[in-house]
MOPAC internal coordinates of N, CA, C and O (Angstrom, degrees):
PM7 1SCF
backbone

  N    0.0000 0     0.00 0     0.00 0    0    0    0
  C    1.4561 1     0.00 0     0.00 0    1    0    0
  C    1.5213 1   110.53 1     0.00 0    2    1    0
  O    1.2310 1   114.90 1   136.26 1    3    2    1
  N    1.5253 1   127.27 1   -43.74 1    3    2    1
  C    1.3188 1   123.57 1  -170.53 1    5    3    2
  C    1.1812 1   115.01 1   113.33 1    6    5    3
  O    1.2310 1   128.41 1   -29.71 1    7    6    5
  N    1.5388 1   101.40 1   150.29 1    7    6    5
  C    1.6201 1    95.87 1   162.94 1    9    7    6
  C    1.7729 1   105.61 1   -83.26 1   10    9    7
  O    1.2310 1   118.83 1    -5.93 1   11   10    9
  N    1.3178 1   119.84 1   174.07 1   11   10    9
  C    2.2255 1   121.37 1   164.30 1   13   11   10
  C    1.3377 1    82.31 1  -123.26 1   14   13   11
  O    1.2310 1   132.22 1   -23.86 1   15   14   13
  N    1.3964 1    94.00 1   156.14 1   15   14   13
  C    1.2871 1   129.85 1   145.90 1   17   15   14
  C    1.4813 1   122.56 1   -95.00 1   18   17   15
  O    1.2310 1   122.55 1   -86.21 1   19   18   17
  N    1.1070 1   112.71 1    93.79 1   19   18   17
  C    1.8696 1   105.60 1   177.04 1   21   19   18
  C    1.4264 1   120.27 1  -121.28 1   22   21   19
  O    1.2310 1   137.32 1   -39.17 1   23   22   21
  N    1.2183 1    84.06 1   140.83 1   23   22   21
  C    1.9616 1    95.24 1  -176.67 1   25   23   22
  C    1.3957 1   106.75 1  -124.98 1   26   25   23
  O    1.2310 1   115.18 1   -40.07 1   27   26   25
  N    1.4590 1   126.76 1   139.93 1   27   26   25
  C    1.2468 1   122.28 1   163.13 1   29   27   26
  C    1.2173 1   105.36 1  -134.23 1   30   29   27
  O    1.2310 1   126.46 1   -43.18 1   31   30   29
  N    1.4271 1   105.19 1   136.82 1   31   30   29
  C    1.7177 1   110.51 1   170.96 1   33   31   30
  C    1.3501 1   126.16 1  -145.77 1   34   33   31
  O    1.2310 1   116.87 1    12.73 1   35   34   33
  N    1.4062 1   123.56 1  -167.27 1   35   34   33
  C    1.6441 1   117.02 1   179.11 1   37   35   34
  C    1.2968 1   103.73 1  -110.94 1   38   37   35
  O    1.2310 1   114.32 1   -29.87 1   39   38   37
  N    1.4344 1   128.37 1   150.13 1   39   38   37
  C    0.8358 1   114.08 1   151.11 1   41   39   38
  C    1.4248 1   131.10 1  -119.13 1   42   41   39
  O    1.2310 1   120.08 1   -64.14 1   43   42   41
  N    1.4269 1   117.44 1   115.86 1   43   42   41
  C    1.6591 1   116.75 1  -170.78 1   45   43   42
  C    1.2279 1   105.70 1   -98.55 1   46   45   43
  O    1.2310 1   110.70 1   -90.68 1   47   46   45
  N    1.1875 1   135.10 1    89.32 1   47   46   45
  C    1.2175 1   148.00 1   174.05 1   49   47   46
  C    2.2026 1    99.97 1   -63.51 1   50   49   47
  O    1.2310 1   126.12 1   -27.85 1   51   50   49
  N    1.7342 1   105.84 1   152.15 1   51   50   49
  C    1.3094 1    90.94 1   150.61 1   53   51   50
  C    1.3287 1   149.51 1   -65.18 1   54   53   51
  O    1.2310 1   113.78 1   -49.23 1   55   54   53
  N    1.4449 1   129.37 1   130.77 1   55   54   53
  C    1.0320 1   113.46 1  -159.87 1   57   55   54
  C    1.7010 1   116.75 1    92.64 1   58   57   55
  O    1.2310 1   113.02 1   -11.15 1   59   58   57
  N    1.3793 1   130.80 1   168.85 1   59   58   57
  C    1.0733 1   134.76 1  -172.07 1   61   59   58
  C    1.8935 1   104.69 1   -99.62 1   62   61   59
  O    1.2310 1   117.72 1   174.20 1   63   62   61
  N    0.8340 1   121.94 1    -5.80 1   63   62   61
  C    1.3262 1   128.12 1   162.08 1   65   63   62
  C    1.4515 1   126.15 1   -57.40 1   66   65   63
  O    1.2310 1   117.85 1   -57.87 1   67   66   65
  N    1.2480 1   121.71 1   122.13 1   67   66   65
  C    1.5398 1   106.76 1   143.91 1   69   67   66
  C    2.2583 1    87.83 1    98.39 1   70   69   67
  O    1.2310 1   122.96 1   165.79 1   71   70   69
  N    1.0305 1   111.93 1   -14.21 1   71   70   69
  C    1.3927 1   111.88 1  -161.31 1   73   71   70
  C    1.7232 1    95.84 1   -77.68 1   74   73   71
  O    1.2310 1   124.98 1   -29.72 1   75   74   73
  N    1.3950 1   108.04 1   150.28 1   75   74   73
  C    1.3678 1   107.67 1  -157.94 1   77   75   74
  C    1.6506 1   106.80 1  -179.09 1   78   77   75
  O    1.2310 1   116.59 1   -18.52 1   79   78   77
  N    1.5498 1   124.09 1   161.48 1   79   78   77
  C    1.4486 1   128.44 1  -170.42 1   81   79   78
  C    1.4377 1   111.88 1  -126.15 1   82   81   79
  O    1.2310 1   108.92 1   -70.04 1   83   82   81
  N    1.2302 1   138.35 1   109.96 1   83   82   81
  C    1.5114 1   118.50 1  -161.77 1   85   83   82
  C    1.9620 1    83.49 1  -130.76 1   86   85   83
  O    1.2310 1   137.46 1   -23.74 1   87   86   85
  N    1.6307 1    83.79 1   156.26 1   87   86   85
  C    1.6961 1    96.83 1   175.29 1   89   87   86
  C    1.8586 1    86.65 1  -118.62 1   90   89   87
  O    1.2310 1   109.56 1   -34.64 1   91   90   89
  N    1.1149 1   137.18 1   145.36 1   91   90   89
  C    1.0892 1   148.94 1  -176.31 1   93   91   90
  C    1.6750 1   113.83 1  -131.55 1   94   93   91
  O    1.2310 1   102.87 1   -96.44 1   95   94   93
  N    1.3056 1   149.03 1    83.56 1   95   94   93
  C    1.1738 1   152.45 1  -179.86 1   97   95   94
  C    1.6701 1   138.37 1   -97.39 1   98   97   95
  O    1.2310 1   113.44 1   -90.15 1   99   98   97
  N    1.3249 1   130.00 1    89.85 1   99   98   97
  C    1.2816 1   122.65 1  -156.43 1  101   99   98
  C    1.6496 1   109.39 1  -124.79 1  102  101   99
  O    1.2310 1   137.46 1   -65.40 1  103  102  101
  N    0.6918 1    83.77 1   114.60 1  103  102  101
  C    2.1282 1    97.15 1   174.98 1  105  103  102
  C    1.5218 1   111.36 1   -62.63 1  106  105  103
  O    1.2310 1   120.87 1   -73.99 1  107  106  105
  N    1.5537 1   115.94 1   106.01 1  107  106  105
  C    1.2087 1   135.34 1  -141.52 1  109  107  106
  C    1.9482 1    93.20 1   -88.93 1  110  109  107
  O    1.2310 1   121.15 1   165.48 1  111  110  109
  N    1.0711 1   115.40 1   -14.52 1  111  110  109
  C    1.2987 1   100.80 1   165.94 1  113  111  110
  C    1.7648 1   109.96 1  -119.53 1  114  113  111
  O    1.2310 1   118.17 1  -157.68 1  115  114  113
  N    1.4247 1   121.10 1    22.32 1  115  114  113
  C    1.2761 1   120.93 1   161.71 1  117  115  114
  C    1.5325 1    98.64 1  -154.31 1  118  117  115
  O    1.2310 1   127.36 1   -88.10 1  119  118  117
  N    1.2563 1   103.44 1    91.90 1  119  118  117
  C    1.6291 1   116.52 1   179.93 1  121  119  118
  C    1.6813 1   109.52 1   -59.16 1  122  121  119
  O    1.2310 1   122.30 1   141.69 1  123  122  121
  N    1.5392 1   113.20 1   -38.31 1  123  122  121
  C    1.4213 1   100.70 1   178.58 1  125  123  122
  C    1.1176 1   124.85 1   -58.13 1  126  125  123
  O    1.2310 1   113.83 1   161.18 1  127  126  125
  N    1.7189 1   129.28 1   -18.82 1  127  126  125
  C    1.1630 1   134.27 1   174.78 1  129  127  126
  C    1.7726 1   115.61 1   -84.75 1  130  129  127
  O    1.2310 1   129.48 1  -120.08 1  131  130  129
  N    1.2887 1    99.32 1    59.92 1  131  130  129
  C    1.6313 1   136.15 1   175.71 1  133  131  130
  C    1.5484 1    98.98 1   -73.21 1  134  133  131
  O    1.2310 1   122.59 1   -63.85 1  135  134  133
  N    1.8741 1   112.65 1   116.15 1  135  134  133
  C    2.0367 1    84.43 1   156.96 1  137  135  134
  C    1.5560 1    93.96 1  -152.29 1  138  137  135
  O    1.2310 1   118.50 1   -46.04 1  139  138  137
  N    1.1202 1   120.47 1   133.96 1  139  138  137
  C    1.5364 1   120.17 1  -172.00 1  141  139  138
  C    1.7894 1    91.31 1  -128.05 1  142  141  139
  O    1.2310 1   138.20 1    -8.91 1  143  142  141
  N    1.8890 1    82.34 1   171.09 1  143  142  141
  C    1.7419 1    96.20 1  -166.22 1  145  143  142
  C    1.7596 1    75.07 1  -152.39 1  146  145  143
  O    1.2310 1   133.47 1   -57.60 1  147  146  145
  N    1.6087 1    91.58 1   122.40 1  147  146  145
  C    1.4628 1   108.60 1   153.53 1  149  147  146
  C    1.8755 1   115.16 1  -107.43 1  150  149  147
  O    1.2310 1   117.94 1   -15.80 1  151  150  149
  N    1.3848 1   121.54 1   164.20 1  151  150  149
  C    1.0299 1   126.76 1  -152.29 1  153  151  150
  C    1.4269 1    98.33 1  -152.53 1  154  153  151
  O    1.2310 1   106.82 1   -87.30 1  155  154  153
  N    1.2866 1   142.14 1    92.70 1  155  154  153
  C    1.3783 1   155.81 1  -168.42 1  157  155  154
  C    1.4691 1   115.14 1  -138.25 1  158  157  155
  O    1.2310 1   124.37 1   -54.95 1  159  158  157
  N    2.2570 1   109.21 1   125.05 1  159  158  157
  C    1.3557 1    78.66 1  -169.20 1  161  159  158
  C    1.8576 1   115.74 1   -91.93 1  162  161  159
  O    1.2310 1   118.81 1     5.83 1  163  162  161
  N    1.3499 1   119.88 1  -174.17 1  163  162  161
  C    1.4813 1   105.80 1  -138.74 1  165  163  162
  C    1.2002 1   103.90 1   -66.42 1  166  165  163
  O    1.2310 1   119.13 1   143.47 1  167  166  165
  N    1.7715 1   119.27 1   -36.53 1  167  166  165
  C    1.2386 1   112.68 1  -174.13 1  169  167  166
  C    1.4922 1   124.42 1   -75.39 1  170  169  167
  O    1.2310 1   122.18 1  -163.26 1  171  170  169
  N    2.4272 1   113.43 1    16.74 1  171  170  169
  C    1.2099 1    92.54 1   163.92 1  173  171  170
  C    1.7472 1    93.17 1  -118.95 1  174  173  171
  O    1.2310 1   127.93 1  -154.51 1  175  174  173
  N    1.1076 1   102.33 1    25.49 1  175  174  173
  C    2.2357 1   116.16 1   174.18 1  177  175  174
  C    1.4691 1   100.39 1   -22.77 1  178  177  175
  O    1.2310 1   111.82 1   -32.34 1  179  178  177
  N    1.1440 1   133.02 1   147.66 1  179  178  177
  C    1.2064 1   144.09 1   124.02 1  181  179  178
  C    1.7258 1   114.86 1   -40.10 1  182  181  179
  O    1.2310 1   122.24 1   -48.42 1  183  182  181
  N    1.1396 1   113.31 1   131.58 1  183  182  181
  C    1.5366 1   109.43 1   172.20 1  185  183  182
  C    1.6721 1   108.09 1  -101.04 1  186  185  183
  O    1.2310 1   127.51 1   -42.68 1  187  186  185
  N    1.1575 1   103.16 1   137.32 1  187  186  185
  C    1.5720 1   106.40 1   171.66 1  189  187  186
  C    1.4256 1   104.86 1  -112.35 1  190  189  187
  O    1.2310 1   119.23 1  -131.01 1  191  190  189
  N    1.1271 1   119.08 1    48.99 1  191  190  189
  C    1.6814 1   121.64 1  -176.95 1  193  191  190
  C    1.7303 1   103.76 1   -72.65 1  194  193  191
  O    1.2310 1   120.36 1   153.41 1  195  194  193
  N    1.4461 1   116.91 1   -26.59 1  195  194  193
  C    1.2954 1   129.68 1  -169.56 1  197  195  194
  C    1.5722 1   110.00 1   -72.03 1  198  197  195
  O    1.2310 1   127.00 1   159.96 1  199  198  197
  N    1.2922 1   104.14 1   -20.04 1  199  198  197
  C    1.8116 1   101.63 1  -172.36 1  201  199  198
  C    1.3879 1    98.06 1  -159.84 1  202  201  199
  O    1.2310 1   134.98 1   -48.90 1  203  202  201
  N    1.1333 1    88.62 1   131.10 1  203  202  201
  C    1.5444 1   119.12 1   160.12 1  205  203  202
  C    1.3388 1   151.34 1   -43.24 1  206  205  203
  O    1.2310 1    97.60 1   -79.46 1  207  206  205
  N    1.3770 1   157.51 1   100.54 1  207  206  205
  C    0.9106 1   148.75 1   -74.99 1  209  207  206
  C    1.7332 1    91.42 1  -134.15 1  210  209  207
  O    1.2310 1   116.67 1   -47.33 1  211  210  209
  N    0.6479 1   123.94 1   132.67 1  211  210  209
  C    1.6427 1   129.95 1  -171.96 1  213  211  210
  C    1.7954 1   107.63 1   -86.30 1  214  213  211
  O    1.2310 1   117.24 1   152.85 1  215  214  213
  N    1.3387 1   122.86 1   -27.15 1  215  214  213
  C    1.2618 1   118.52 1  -178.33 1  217  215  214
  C    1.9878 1    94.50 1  -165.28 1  218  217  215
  O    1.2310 1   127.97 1   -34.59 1  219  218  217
  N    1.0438 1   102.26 1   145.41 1  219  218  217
  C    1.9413 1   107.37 1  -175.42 1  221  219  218
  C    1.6875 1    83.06 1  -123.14 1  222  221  219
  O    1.2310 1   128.99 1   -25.91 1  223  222  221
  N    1.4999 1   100.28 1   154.09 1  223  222  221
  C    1.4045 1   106.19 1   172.05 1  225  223  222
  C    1.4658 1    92.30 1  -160.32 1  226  225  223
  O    1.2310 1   123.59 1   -21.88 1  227  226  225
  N    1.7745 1   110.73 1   158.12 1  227  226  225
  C    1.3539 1   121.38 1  -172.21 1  229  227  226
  C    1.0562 1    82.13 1  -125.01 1  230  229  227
  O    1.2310 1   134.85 1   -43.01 1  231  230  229
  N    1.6575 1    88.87 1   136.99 1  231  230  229
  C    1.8656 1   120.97 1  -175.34 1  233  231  230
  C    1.3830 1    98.57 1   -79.75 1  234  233  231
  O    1.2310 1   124.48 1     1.54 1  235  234  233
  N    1.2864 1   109.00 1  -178.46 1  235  234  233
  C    1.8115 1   113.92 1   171.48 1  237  235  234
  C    1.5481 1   102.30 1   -67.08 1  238  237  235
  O    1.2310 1   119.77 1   136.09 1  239  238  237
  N    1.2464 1   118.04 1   -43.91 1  239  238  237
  C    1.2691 1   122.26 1  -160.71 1  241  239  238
  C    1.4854 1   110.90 1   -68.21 1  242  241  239
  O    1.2310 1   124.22 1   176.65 1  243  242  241
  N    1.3923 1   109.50 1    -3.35 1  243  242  241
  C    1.6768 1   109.92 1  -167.13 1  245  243  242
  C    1.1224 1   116.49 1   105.67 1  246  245  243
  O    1.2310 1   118.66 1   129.76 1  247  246  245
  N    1.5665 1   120.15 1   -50.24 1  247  246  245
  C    1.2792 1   102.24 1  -166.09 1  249  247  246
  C    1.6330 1   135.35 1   -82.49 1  250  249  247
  O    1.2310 1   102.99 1    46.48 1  251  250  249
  N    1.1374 1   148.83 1  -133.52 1  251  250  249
  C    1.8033 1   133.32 1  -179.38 1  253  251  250
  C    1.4733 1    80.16 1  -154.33 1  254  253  251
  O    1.2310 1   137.06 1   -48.67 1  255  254  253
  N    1.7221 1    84.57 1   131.33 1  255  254  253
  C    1.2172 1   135.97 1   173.87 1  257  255  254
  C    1.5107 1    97.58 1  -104.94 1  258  257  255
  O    1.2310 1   125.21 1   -51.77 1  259  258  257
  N    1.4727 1   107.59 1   128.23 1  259  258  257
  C    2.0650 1   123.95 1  -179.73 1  261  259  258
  C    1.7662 1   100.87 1  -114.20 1  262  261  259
  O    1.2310 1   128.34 1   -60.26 1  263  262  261
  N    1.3740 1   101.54 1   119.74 1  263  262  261
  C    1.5364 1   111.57 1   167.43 1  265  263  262
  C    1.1224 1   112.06 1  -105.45 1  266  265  263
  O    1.2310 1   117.37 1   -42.56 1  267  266  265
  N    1.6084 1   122.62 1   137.44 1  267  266  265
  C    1.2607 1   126.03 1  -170.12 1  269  267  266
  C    1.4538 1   102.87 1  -148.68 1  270  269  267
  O    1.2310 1   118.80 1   -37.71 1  271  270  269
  N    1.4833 1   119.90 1   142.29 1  271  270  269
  C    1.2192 1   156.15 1   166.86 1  273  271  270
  C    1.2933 1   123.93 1   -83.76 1  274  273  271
  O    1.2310 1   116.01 1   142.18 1  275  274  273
  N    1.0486 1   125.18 1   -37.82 1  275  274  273
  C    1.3146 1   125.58 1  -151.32 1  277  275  274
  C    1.5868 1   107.30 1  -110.83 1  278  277  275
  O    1.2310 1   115.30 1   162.00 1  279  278  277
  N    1.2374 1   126.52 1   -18.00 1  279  278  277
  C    1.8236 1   119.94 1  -142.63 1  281  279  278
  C    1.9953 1    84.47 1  -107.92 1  282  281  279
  O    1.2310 1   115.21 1   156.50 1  283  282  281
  N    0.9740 1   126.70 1   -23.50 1  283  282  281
  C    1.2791 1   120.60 1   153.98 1  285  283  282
  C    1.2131 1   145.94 1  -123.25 1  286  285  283
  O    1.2310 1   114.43 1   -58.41 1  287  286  285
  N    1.7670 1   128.16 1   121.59 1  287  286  285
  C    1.3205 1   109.31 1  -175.54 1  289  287  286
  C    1.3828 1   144.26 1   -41.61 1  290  289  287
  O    1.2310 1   120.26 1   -42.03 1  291  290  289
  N    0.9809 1   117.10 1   137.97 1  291  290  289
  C    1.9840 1   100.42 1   174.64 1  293  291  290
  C    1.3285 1   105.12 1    74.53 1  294  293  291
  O    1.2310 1   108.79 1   169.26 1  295  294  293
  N    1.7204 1   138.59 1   -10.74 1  295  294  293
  C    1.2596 1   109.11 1   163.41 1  297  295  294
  C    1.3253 1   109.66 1  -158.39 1  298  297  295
  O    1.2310 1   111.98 1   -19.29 1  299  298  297
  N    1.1958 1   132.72 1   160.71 1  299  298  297
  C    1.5754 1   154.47 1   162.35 1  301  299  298
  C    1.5731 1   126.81 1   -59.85 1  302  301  299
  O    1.2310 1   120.27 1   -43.61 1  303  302  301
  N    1.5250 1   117.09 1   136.39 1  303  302  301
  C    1.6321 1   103.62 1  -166.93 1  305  303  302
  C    1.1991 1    94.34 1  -129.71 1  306  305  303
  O    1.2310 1    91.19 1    18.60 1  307  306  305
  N    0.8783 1   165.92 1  -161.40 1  307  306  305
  C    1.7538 1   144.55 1    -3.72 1  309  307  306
  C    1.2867 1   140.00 1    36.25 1  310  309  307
  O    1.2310 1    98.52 1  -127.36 1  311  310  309
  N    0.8456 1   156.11 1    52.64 1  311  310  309
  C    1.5530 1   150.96 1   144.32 1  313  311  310
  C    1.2499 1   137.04 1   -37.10 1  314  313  311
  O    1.2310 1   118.84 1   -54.88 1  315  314  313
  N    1.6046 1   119.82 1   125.12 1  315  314  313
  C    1.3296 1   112.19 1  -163.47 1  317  315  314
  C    1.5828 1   111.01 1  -167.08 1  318  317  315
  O    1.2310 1   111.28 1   -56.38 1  319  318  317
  N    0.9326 1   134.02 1   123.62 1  319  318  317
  C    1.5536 1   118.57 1   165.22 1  321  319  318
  C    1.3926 1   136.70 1  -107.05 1  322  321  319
  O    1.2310 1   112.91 1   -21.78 1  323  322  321
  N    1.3586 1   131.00 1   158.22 1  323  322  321
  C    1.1722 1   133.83 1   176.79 1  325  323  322
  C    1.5563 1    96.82 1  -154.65 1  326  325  323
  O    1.2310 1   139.69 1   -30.70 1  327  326  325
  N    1.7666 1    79.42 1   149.30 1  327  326  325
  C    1.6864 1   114.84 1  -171.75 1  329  327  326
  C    1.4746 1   106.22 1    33.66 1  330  329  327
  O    1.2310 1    98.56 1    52.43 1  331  330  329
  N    1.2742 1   156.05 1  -127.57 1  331  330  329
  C    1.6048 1   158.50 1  -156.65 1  333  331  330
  C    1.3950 1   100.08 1   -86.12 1  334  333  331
  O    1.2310 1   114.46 1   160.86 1  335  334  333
  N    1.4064 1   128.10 1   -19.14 1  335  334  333
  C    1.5870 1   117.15 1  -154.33 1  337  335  334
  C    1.5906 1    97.55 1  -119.81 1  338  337  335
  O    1.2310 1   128.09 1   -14.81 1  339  338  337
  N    1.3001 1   102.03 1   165.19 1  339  338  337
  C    1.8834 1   126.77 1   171.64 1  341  339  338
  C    1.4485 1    93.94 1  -122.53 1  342  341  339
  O    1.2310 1   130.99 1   -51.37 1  343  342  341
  N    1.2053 1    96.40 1   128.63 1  343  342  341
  C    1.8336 1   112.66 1   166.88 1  345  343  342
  C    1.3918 1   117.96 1  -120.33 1  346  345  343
  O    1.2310 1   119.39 1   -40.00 1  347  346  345
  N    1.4453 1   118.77 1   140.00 1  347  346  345
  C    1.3880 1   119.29 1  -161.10 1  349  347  346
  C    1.7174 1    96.42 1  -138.26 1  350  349  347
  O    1.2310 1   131.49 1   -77.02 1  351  350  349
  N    1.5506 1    95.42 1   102.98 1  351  350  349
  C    1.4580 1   103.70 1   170.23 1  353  351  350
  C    1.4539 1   128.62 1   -88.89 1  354  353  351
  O    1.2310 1   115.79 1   -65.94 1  355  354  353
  N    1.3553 1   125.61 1   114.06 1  355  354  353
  C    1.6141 1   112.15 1  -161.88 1  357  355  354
  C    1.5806 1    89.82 1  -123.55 1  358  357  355
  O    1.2310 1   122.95 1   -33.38 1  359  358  357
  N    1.1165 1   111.94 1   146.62 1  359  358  357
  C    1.5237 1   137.19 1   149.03 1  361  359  358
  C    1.4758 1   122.41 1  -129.42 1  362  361  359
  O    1.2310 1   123.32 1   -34.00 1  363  362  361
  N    1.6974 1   111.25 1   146.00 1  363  362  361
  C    1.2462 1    96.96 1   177.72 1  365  363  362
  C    1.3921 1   123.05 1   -78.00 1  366  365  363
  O    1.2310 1   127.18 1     2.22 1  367  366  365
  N    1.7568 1   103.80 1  -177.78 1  367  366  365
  C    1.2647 1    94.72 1  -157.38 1  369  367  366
  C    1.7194 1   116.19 1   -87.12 1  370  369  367
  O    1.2310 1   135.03 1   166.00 1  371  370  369
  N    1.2807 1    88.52 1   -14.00 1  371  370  369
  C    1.9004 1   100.66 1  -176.11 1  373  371  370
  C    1.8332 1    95.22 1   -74.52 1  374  373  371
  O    1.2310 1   119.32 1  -148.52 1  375  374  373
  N    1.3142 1   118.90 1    31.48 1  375  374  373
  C    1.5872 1    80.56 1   172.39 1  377  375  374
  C    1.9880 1    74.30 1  -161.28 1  378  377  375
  O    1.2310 1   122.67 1  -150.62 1  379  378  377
  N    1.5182 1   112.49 1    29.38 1  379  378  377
  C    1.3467 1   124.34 1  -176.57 1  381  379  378
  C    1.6236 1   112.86 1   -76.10 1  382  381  379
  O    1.2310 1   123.87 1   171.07 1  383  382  381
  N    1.8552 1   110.19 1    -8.93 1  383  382  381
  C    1.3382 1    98.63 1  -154.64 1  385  383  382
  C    1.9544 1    85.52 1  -109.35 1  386  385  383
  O    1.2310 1   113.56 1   153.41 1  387  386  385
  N    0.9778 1   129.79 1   -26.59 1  387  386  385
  C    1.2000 1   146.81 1   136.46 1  389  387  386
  C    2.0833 1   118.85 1   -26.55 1  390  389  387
  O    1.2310 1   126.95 1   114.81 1  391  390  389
  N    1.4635 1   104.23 1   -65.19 1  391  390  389
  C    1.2684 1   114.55 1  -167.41 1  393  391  390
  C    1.7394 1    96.36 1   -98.73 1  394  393  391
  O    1.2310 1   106.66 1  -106.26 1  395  394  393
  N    1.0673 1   142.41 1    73.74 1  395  394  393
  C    1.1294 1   106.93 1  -164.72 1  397  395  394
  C    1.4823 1   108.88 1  -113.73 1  398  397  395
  O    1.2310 1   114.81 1    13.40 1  399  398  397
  N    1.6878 1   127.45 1  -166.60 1  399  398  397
  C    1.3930 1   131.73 1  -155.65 1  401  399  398
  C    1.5706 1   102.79 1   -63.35 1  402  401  399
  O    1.2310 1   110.34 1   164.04 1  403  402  401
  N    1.2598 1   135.76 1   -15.96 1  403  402  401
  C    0.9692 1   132.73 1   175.38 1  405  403  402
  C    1.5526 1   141.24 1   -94.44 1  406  405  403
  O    1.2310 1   133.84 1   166.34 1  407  406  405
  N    1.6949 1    90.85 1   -13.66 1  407  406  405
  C    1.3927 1   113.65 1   176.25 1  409  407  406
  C    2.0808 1   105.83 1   -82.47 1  410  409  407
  O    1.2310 1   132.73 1   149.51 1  411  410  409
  N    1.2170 1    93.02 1   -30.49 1  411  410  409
  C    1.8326 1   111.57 1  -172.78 1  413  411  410
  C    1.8538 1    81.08 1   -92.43 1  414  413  411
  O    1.2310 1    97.36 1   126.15 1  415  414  413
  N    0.9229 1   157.87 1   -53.85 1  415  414  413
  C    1.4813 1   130.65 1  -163.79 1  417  415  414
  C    2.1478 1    99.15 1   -80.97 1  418  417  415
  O    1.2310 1   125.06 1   178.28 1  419  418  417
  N    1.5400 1   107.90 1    -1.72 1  419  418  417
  C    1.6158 1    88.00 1   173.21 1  421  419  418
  C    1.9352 1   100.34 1  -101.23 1  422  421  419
  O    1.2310 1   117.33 1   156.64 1  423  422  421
  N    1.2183 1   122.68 1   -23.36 1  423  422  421
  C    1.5185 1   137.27 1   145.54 1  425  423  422
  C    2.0432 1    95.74 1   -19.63 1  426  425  423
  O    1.2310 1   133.83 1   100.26 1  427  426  425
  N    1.6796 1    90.86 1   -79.74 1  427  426  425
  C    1.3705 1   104.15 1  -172.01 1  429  427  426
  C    1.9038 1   110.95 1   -32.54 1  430  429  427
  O    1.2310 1   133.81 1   118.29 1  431  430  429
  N    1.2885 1    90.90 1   -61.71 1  431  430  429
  C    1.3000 1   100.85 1  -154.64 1  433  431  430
  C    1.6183 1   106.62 1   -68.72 1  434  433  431
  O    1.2310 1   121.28 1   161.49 1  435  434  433
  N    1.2912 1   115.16 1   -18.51 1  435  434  433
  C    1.7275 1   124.46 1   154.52 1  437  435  434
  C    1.2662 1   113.93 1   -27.35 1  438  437  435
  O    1.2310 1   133.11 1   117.95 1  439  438  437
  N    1.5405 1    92.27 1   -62.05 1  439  438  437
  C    1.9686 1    86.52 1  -168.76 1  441  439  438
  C    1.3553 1   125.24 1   -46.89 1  442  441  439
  O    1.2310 1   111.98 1   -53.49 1  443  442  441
  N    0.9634 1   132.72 1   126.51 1  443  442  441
  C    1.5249 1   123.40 1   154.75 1  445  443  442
  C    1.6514 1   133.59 1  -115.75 1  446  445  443
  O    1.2310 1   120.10 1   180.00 1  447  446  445

């Protein structure tokens, strides 16, 4: 299985911007098996208005979950919110065919 490396922290940036909670996890003898979770609440979300969503999926809860390819190098996200927050599930992409958009929208649908 490996040893991970995991870190989780806050981030309080100055100002009310940009502030956010990420768990970050990487398997120290297979780095591609990279998968982090940021946690931002919605009204400080990242907007992906700029790019397009490669696959939309509706959570149990109703709402749509956006998978995207493209808006970061080297890895794959998820986007989705519930109740006050946007959550952004990324894995990289070398281990995407393994982890894929459907395994991260049943991830998604975990949260409660």
């Amino acid at each position: 299985m490996g040893k991970y490396l995991k870190v989780g922290r806050c981030n309080d940036l100055d100002g009310d911007r940009n502030d956010h909670f990420e768990v970050d996890v990487t398997n120290v003898h297979r780095p591609q098996n990279h998968y982090k979770i940021d946690m931002r609440l919605i009204e400080q979300g990242i907007s992906m208005m700029n790019h397009k969503p490669n696959k939309v999926f509706t959570l149990e809860n109703g709402k749509k979950a956006k998978y995207y390819t493209k808006p970061l190098n080297g890895a794959n996200m998820l986007v989705f919110e519930r109740d006050e927050w946007q959550y952004i599930l990324t894995i990289d992409k070398r281990v995407s065919e393994t982890v894929t958009s459907e395994t991260l929208v049943e991830i998604a649908n975990a949260f409660r």
